[in-house]
C-alpha positions as CSV (number, residue, x, y, z in Angstrom):
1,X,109.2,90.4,115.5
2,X,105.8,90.0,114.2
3,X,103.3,87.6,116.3
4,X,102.5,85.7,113.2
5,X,104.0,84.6,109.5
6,X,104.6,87.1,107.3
7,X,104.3,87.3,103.8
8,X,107.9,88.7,102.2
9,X,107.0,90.3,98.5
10,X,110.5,90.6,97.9
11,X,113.1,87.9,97.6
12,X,115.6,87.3,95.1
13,X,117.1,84.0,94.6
14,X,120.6,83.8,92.5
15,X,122.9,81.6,91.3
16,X,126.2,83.1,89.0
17,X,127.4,79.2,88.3
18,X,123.9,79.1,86.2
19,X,123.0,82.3,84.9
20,X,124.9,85.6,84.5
21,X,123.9,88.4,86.5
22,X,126.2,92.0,84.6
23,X,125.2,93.8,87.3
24,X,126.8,91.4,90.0
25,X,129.8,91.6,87.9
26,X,130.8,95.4,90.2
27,X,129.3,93.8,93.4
28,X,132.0,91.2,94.7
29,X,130.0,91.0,98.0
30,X,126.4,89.6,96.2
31,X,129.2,87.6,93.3
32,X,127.7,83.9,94.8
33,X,124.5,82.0,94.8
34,X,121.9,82.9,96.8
35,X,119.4,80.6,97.6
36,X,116.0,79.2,99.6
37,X,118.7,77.7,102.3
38,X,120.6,80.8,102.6
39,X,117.2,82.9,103.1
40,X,116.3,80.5,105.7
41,X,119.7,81.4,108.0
42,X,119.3,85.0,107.3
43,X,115.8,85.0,108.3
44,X,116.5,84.2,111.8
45,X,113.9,84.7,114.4
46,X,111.4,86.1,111.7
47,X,108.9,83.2,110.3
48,X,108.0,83.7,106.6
49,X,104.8,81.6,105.6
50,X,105.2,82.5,101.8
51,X,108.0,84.5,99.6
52,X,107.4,86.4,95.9
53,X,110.4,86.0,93.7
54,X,111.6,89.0,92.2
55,X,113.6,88.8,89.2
56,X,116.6,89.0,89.7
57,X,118.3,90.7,86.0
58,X,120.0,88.1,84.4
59,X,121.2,88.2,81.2
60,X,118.3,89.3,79.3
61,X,118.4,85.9,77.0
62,X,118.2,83.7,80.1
63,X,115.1,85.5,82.1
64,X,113.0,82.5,80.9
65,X,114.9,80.1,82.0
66,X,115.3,82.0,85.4
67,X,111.5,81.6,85.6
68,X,111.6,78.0,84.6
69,X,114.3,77.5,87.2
70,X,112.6,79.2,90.1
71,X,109.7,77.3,89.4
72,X,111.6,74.0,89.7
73,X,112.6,75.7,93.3
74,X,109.2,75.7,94.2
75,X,109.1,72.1,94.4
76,X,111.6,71.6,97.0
77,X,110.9,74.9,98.5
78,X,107.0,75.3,99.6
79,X,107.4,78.6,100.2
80,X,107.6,80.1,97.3
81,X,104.1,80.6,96.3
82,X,104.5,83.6,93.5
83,X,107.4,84.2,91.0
84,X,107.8,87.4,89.1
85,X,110.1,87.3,86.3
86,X,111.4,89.3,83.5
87,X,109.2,90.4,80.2
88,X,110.7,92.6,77.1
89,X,107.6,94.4,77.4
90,X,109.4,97.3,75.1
91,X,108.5,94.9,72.3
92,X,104.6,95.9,72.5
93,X,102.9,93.5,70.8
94,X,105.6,91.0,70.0
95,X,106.1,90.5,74.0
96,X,102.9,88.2,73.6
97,X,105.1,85.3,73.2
98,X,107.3,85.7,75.9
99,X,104.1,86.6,77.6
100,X,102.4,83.4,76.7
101,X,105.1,81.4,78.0
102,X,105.1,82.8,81.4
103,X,101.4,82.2,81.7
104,X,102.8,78.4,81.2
105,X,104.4,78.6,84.3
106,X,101.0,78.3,87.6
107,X,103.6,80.6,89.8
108,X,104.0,83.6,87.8
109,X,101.8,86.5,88.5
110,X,102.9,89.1,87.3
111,X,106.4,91.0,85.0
112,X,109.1,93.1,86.4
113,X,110.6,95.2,83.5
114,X,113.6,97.4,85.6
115,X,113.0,101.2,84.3
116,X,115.5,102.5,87.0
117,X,118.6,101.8,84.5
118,X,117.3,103.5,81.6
119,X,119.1,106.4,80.6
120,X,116.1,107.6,78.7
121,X,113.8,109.6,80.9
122,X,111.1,109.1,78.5
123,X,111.2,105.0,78.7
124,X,108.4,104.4,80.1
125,X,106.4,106.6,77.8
126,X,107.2,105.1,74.5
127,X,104.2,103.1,72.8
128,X,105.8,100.0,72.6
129,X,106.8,99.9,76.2
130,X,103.1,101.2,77.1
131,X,101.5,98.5,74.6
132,X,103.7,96.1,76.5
133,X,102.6,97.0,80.2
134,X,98.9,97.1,78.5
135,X,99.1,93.3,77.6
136,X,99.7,92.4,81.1
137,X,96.0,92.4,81.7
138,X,95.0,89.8,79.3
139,X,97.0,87.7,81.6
140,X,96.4,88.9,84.8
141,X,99.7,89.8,85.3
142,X,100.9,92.2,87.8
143,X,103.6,95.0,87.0
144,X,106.5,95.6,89.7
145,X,107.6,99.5,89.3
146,X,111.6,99.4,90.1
147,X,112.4,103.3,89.3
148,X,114.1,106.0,90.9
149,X,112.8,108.7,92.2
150,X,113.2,111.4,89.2
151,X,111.5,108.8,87.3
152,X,108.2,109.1,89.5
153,X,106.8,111.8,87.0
154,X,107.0,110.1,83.9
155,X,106.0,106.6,85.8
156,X,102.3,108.6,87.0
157,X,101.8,109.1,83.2
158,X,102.9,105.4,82.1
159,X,100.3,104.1,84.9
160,X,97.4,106.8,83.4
161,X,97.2,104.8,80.4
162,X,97.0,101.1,81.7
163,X,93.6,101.4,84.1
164,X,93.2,97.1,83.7
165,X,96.7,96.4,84.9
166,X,97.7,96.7,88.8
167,X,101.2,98.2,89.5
168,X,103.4,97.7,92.5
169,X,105.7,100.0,93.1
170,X,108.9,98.7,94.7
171,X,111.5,100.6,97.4
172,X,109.0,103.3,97.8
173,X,110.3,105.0,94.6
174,X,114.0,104.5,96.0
175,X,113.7,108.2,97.2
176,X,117.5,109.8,98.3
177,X,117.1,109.0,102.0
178,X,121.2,109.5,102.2
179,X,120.8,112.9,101.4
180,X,117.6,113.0,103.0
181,X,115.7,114.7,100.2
182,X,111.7,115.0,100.0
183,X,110.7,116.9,97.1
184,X,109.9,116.4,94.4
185,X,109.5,112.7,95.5
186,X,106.7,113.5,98.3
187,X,104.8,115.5,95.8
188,X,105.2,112.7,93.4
189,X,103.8,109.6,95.3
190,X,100.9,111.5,96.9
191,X,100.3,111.9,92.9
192,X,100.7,108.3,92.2
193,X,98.9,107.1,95.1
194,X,96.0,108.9,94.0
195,X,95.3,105.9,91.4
196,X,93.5,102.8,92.9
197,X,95.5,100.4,90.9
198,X,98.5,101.3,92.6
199,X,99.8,99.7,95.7
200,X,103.5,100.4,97.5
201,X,106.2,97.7,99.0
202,X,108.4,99.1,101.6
203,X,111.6,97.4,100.5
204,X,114.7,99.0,99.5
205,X,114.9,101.7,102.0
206,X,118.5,101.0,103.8
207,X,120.3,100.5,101.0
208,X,118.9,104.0,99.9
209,X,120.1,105.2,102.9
210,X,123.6,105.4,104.1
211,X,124.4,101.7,104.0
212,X,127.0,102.1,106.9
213,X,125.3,104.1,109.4
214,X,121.8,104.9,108.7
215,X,119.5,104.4,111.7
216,X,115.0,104.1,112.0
217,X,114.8,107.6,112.5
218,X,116.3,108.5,109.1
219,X,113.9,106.3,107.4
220,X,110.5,107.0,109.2
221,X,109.5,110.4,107.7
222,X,109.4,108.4,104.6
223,X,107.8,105.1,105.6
224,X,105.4,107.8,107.3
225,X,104.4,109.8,104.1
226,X,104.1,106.5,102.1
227,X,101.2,105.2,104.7
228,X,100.2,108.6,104.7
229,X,99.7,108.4,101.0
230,X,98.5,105.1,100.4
231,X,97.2,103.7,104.0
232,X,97.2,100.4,105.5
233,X,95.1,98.2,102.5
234,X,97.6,99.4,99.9
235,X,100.8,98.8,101.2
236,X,103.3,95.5,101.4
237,X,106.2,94.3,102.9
238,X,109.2,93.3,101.2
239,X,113.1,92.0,102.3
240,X,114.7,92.6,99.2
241,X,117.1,89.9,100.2
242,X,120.1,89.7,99.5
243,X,120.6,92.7,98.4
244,X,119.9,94.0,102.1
245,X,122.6,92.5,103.3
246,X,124.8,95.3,101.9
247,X,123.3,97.5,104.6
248,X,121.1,95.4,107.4
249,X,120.7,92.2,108.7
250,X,117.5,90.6,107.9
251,X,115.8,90.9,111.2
252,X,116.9,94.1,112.0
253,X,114.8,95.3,108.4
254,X,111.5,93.6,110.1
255,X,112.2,95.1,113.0
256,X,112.9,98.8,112.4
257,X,109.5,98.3,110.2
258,X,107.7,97.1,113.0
259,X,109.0,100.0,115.3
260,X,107.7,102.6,112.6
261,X,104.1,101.4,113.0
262,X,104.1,101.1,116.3
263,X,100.5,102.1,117.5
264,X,98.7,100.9,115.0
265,X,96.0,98.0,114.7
266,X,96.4,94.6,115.0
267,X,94.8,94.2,111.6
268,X,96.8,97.3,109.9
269,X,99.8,94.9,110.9
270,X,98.7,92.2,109.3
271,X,97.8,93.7,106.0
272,X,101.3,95.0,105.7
273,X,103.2,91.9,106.8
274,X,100.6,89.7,105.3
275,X,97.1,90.2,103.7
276,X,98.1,92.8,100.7
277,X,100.7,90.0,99.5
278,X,98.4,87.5,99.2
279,X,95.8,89.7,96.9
280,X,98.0,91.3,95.4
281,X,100.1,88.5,93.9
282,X,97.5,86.1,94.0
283,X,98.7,83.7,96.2
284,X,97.0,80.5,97.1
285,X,97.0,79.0,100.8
């Protein structure tokens, strides 16, 4: 495990007697609350000094109120320092509201709009949706990328047009390490990497993988070519808990991570598990 806290950019937090989650409705084994006390047990040996919420895709008409009722987490739980919610930033300009009442919230720094479930391969390219992303930057806010990988292509041309705003682009891409496929998705980040407001999370990976039986070596020629692509100063770690625990405990995640850098620098370490979550999401000590 690492030698000191480490910053997790990826937690989700859940509770189905609150809010409906449809997608939880196929997933018996996520169908019950997760929350800060049930991180803390799956955690184990690691020490976390500060979590990122990730929203978590309720129904669309209770995302507010998911923000609203992290934030009232926060109280109780210290950790959580950063909350990313949902925005209907297909709206263009009428997601300003929405927008505006975010910005109410201190924790929230940044939007999450999911692009991997549309069936429209062109999504991300329509003007509303672009307007949308654009607006982020009157409010600082960040955008979390959650696509797949034959999405990649169209994503690079969304990200062209909104210079002010900085992306972060979650799972790596969600590239199919199952079937241990490469191309076009190593072509693709390298391209995407190639823009400076761009930064990567390694989260995701085993549950791209083959839940059951995947193993560190099946995952390192892609953690590999994302460092490759983006280095040490652009890159974050993530849990993506609970959802990992369809395929990996907790601490076996941080340490298959930790076995894949082997050899590097103290201070490459610590922007990974640390420093590049607390620029990039703004969070305060």
């Amino acid at each position: 495990m690492p030698s000191f806290p480490i910053i997790d950019a990826h937690v989700h937090l859940w509770d189905p007697n609150r809010f409906h989650y449809p997608w939880l409705d196929g997933i018996p084994a996520l169908r019950r609350p997760f929350l800060p006390v049930d991180y803390t047990a799956a955690c184990g040996p690691v020490t976390v000094d500060a979590m990122v919420f990730m929203q978590c895709e309720t129904a669309f008409a209770q995302a507010l109120d998911e923000a609203r009722w992290v934030s009232a987490l926060a109280k109780e739980e210290p950790r959580l320092r950063a909350i990313i919610p949902w925005a209907p930033l297909e709206q263009g300009e009428n997601s300003r509201a929405h927008l505006e009442a975010l910005a109410e919230l201190p924790l929230v720094k940044g939007v999450r709009r999911l692009i991997q479930s549309e069936t429209d391969p062109e999504f991300c390219l329509q003007p509303d949706f672009v307007k949308g992303v654009q607006g982020l930057a009157r409010f600082g806010f960040t955008f979390d990328l959650c696509i797949l990988h034959r999405q990649l292509a169209n994503t690079i041309k969304l990200v062209r047009q909104c210079p002010a705003v900085t992306f972060i682009l979650d799972h790596i891409g969600k590239p199919d390490i199952k079937n241990r496929l490469r191309e076009p998705w190593e072509q693709d980040l390298r391209e995407l990497a190639r823009l400076p407001n761009v930064a990567c999370k390694f989260s995701g990976l085993v549950t791209e993988a083959d839940p059951a039986q995947w193993t560190p070596q099946d995952l390192k020629p892609y953690l590999d070519h994302v460092l490759g692509c983006f280095g040490f100063d652009r890159v974050l770690f993530g849990g993506d808990w609970p959802v990992i625990t369809l395929a990996s405990t907790y601490p076996r995640w941080v340490a298959t991570l930790e076995w894949a850098i082997a050899g590097c620098t103290a201070d490459d370490q610590e922007n990974l598990f640390h420093h590049n979550a607390i620029r990039l999401y703004r969070i305060k000590k």
